[in-house]
N, C-alpha and C positions, 0 to 999 in steps of 0.2 A: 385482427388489425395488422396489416402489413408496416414494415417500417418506417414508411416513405407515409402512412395515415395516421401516423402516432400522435394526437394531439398536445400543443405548446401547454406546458407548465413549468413554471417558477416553481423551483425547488431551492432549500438552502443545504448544504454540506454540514452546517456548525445545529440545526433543528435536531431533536430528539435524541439526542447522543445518549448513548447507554452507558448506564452507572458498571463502576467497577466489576470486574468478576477476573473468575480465572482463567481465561481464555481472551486473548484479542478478540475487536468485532469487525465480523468483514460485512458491509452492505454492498450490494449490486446497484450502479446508478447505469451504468449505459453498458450493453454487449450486442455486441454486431461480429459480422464474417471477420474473423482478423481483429478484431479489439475487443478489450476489457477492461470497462474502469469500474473500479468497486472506492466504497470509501472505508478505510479501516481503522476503527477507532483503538489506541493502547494506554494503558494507562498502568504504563512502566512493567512489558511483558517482555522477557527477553525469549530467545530461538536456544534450544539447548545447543552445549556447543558439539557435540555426538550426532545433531541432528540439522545442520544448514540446510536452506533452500537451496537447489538447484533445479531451475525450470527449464522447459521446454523453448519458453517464447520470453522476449524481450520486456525489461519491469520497470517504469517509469516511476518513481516514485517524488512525490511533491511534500512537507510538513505545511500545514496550514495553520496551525496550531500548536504550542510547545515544542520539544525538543526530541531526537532521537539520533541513536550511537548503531552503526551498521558496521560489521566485520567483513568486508571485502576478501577475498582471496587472491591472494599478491599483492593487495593494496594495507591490508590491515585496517584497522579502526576508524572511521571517519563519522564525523559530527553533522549534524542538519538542525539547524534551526528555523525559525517560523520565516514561510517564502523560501528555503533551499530545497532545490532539487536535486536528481541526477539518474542517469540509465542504469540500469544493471542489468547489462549484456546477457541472453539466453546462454546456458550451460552456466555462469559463473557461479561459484558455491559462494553463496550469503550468508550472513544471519542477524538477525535484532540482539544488539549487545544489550 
């Protein structure tokens, strides 16, 4: 099935959410040429600090649900609560506080 034959489904983001463990969970909802949305569930996992993301591609992140503390580089620590978003620019070193 080509992407443009994908049949419509109602899906929820907050359905089947997976109980604690040791690792964040990343699901895949939609990937195309150039985009990536996954939904990641944490439940209070932090990025060691020896070990920041720095990606390739541009990282949109949204909270839909509770709270989370992001360590920025040059910016430092900033907060997201439920509805905050924000970009994090390709190459910028990140990590989950």
């Amino acid at each position: 099935m080509s992407e443009d034959d994908q049949a419509v489904m109602v899906r929820n983001l907050l359905a089947d959410l997976p109980l604690a463990g040791a690792e964040e969970s990343f699901s895949p909802i939609l990937e195309r040429r150039g985009l990536r949305i996954e939904r990641i569930v944490s439940h209070g996992h932090a990025t060691p600090a020896d070990r920041p993301y720095q990606q390739a591609e541009d990282e949109w992140v949204m909270v839909v649900a509770g709270a989370a503390r992001l360590w920025l580089d040059g910016t430092g620590e900033v907060e997201l609560g439920r509805g905050d978003h924000l970009l994090i620019p390709s190459g910028l070193r990140h990590r989950v506080t």
